[in-house]
C-alpha positions in Angstrom: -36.6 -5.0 -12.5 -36.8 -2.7 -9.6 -33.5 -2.3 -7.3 -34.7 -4.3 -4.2 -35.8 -7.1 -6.5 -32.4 -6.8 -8.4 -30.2 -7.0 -5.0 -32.4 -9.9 -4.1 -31.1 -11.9 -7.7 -27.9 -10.8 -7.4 -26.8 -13.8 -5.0 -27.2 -16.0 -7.3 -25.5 -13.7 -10.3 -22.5 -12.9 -8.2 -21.0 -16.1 -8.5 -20.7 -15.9 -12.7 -18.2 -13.2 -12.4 -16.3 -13.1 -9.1 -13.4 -15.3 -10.0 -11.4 -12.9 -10.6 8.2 -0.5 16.9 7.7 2.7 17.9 5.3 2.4 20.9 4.8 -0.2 23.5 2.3 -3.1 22.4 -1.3 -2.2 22.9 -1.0 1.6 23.5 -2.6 3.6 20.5 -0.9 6.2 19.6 -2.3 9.1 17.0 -1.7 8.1 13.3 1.8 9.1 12.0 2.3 11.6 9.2 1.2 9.4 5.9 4.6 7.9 4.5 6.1 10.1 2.1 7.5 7.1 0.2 7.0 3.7 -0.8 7.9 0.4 1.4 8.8 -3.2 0.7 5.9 -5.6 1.0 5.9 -8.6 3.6 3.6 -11.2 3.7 2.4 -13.8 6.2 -0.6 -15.7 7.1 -2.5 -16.6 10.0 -5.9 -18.3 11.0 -8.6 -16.8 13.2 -10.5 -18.9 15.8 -9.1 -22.2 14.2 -10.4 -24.4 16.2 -14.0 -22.9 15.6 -17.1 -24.1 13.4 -15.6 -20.8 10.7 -12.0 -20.8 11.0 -10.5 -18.0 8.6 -7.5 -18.3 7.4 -6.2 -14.5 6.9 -3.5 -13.2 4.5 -1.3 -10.1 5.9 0.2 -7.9 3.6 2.2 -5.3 5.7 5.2 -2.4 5.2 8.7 -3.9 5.6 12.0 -3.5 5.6 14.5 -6.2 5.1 12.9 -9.5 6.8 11.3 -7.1 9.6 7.9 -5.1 9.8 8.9 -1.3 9.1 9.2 0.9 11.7 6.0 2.9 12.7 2.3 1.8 13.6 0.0 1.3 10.5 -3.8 1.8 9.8 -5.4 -1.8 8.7 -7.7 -2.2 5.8 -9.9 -5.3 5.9 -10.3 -6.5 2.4 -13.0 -9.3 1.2 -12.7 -11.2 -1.8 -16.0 -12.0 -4.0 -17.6 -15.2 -4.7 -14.9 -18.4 -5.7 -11.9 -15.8 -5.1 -9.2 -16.0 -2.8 -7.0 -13.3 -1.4 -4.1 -13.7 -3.7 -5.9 -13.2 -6.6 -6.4 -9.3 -5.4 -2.6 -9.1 -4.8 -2.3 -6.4 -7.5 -4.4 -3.8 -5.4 -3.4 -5.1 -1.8 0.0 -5.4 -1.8 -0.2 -1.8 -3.3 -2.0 -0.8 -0.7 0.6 -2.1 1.9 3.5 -0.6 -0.2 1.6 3.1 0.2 1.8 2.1 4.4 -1.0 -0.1 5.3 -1.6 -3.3 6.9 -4.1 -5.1 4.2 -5.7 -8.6 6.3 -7.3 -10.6 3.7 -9.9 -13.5 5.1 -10.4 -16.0 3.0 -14.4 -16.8 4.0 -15.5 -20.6 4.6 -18.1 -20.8 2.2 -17.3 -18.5 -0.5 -13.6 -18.8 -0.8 -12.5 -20.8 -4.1 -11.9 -24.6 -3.4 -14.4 -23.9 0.0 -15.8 -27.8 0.3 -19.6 -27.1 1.2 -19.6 -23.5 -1.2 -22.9 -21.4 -0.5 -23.5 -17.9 -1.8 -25.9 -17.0 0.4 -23.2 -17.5 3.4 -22.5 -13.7 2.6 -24.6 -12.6 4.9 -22.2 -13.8 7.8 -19.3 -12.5 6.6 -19.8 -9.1 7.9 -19.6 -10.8 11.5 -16.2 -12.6 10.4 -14.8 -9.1 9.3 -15.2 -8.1 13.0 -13.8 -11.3 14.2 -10.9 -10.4 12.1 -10.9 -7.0 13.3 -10.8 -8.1 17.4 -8.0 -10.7 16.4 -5.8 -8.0 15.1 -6.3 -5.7 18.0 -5.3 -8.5 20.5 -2.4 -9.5 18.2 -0.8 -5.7 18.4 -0.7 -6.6 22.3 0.9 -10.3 21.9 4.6 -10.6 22.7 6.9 -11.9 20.5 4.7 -11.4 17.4 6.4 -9.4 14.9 3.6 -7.1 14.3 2.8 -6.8 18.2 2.9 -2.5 18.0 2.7 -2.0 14.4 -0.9 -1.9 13.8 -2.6 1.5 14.4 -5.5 -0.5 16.0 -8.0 2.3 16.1 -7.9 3.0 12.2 -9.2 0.4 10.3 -10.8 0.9 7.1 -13.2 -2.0 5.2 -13.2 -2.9 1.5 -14.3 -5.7 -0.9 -14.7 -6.2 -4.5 -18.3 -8.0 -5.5 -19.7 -9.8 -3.0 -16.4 -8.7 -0.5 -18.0 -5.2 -1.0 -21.5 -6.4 -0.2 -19.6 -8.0 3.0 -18.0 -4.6 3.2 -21.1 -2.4 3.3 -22.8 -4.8 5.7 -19.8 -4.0 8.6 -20.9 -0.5 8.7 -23.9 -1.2 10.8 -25.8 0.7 13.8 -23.5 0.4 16.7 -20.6 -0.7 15.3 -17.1 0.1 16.6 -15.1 3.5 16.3 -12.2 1.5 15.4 -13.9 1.3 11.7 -13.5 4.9 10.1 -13.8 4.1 6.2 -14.8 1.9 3.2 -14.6 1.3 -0.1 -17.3 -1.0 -2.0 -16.1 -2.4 -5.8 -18.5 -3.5 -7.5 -21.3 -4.2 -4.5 -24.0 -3.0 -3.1 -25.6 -2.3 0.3 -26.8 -5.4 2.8 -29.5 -4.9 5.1 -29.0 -2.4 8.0 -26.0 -0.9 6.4 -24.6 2.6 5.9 -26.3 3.1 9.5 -25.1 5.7 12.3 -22.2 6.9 13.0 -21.2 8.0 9.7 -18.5 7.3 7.6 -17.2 8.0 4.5 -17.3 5.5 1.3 -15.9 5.2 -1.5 -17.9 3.6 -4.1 -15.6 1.7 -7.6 -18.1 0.0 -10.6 -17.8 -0.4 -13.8 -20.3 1.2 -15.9 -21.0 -1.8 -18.0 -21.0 -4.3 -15.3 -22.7 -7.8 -16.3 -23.0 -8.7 -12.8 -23.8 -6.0 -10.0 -25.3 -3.9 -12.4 -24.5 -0.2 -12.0 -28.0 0.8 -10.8 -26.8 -1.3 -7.8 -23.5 0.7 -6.3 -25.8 3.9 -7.2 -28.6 3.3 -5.2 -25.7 1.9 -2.5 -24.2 5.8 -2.8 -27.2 7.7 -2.3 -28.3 5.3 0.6 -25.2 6.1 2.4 -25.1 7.7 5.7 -22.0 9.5 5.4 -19.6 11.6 2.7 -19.4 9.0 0.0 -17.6 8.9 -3.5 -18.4 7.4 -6.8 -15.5 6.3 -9.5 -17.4 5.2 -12.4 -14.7 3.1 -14.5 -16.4 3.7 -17.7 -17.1 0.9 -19.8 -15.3 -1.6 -18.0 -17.3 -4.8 -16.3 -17.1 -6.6 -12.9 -13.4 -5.9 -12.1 -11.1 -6.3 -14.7 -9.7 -2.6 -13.5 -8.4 -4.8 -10.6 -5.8 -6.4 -12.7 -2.8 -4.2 -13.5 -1.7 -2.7 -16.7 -5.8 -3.0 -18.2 -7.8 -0.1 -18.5 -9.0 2.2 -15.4 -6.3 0.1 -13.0 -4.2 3.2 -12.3 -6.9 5.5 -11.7 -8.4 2.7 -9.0 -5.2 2.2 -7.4 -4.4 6.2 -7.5 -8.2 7.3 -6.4 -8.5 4.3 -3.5 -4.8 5.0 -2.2 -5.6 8.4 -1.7 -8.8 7.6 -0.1 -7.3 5.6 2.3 -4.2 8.1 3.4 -6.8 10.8 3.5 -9.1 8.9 5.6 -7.2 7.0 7.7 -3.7 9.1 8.2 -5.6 12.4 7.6 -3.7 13.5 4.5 -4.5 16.9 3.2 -2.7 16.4 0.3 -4.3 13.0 -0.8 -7.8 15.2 -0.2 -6.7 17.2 -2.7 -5.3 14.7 -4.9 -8.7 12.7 -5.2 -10.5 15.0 -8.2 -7.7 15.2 -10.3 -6.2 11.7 -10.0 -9.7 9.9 -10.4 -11.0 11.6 -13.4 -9.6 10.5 -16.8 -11.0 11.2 -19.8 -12.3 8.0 -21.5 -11.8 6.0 -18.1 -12.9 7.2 -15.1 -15.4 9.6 -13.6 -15.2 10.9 -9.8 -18.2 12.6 -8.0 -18.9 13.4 -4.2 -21.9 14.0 -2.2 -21.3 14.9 1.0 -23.4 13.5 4.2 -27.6 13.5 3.9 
């Protein structure tokens, strides 16, 4: 089966295997120096437009300390959950995430959420427009007084990522004339959408397992060499559709390691995480890491 025909089946595949204050409010300030340490995670929720035909309820993950959001302004990754998923169930990579000094705002999506009462795969293809919706919310929210993360969120460095059909949703955010605000992504086990991976270019980070049963490999490599930007491949070898995701099983602490870095590089502009990538992504009998940079 050829790769066009093979994204256009995948739809229907996905769903088998996707269950699994230091500045005033609203003034941007440069990213800080990426934490040297590790935080306390916090966790709330919240629902965009809820009195809208898509309401989305949202879970935060965020650095704390004690009951309070940690001092600083942090970078905010978007992530999207697959097919009958839920945010929680990604808790092992997000709240990571947050603990390394992100903001991590999870949507849950209307029709493709686990539980959702009229579920429809084919509802992906809005989901990039909700990713944005939750991306404007957050940007008025950092300007909201009295909200406790009102001048915490580094609103102009957000980064995108989704596992299965969240990293279909993911690559179809990075579209022709798309905000500045969005500087990075990282695609698990997806592939592109139409009109993605278009100018200006950013860098990706592509995760698949090499023996995936449901977004075959072929799919995330033709993604990668579509891609308009620097791009990355971890190839968790031998694994499927995302058991790496789950902590303690094989290849987690290489994708937890390799998208951490990833994200300090490319959204705190950490030399050292730069330098990290190569040697924390490749291990033998796990994981393979290769680059390309821009077309």
């Amino acid at each position: 089966m050829g790769v066009k025909r093979l994204v256009a089946a995948l739809l229907t595949a996905l769903l088998a295997g996707c269950g699994t204050a230091t500045a005033a409010p609203g003034t941007p300030e440069p990213a800080r120096r990426a934490p040297a340490g590790t935080y306390a995670v916090g966790v709330r929720t919240l629902t965009v437009d809820a009195a809208s035909a898509r309401p989305l309820p949202v879970t935060l993950w965020y650095p704390a300390d004690g009951n309070a959001v940690a001092a600083g302004r942090f970078p905010v990754v978007l992530y999207s959950h697959g097919l009958d998923s839920l945010p929680h169930l990604h808790a092992g990579l997000t709240t990571r995430w947050a603990a390394a000094g992100f903001v991590v705002a999870a949507p849950a999506y209307p029709h493709t959420r686990r539980g959702a009462r009229r579920f429809d795969r084919a509802d992906v293809r809005h989901q990039p427009a909700d990713g944005w919706r939750v991306i404007r919310h957050l940007v008025r929210l950092d300007t909201r007084p009295g909200d406790p993360l009102a001048g915490h969120l580094d609103v102009t460095r957000f980064a995108a990522a989704g596992h299965s059909a969240g990293g279909f949703t993911t690559a179809g955010m990075f579209t022709s004339g798309r905000s500045s605000r969005l500087r990075a992504g990282i695609v698990i086990a997806g592939g592109g959408m139409a009109g993605s991976f278009a100018a200006p270019a950013a860098p990706v980070l592509f995760v698949h397992g090499t023996a995936d049963p449901v977004v075959p490999l072929a799919v995330g490599r033709a993604a990668y060499r579509r891609a308009g930007g620097p791009a990355a491949f971890l190839s968790v070898l031998g694994q499927g559709h995302g058991e790496y995701l789950t902590p303690g099983r094989p290849g987690f602490a290489q994708v937890l390691a390799t998208t951490t870095d990833f994200l300090r590089w490319h959204l705190y502009g950490d030399p050292d995480a730069a330098r990290r990538l190569p040697a924390g992504a490749n291990a033998p009998a796990l994981t393979r890491y290769e680059t390309r940079p821009a077309p």
